[in-house]
C-alpha atoms as a printed R data frame, in Angstrom:
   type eleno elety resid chain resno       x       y       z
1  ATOM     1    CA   UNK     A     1 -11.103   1.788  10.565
2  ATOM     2    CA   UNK     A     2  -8.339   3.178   8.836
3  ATOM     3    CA   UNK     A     3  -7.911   2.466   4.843
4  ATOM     4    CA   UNK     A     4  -4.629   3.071   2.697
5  ATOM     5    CA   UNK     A     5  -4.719   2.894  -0.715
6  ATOM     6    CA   UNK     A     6  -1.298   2.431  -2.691
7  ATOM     7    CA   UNK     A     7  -0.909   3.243  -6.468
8  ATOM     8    CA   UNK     A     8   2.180   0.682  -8.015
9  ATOM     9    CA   UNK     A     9   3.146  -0.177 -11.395
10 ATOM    10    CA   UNK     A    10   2.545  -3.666 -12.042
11 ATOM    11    CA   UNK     A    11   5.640  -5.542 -12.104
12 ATOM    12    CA   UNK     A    12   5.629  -6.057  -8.097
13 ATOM    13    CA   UNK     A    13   6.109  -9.893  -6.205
14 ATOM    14    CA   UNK     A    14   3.539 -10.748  -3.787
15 ATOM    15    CA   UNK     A    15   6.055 -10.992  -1.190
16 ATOM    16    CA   UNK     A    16   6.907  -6.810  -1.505
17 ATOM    17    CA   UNK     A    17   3.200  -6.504  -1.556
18 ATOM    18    CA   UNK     A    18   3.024  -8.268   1.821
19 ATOM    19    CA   UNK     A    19   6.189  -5.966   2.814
20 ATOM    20    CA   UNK     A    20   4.134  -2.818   1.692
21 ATOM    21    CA   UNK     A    21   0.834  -4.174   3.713
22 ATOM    22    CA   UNK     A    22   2.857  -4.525   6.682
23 ATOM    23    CA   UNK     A    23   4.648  -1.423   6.608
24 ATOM    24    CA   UNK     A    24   2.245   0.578   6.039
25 ATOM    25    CA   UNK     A    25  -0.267  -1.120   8.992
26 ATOM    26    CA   UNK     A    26   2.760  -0.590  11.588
27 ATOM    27    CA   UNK     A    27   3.284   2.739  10.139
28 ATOM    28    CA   UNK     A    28  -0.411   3.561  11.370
29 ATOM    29    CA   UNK     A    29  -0.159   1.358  14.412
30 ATOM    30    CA   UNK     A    30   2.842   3.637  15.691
31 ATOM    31    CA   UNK     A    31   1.606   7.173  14.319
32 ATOM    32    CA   UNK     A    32  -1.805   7.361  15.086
33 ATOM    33    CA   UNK     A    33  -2.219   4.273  17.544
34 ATOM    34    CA   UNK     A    34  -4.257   2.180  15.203
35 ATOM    35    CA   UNK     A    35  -5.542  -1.347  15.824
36 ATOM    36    CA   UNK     A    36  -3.795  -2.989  12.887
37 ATOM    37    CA   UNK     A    37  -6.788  -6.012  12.922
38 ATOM    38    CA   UNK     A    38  -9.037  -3.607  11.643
39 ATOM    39    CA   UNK     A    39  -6.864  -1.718   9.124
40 ATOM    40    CA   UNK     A    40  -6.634  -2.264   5.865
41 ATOM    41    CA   UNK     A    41  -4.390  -1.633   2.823
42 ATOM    42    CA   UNK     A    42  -5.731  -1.577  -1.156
43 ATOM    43    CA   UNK     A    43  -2.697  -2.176  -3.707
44 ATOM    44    CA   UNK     A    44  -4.136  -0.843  -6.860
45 ATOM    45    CA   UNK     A    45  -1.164  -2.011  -9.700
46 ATOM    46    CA   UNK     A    46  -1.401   0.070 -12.718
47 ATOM    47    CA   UNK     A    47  -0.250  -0.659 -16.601
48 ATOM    48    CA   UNK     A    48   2.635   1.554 -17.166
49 ATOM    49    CA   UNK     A    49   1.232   2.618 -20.398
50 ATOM    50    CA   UNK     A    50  -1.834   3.955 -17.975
51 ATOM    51    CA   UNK     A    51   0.935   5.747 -15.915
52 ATOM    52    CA   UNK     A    52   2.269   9.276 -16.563
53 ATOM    53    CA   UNK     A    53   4.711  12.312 -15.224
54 ATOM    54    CA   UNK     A    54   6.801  14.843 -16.077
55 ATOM    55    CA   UNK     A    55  10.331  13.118 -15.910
């Protein structure tokens, strides 16, 4: 049971949430020949303020 867990600002539509979940199921579907009913993707949104780089 594969998991992926994707780090975002906050700021993102539900419907490019759905377009990340379903992207990144395929994605495992055609790389590693995952079932995609029993994989699941965590969006974790973060505050920008909680957010850093060097940039």
């Amino acid at each position: 049971m594969p998991i992926v867990n994707i780090q975002i600002t906050k700021g993102v539509s539900s419907e490019q949430k759905e377009q990340l979940i379903q992207g990144a199921t395929q994605l495992l579907v055609d790389v590693l020949g995952k079932n995609p009913k029993t994989t699941y993707v965590l969006i974790d949104e973060v505050d920008t303020d909680n957010w850093g780089g060097w940039w």
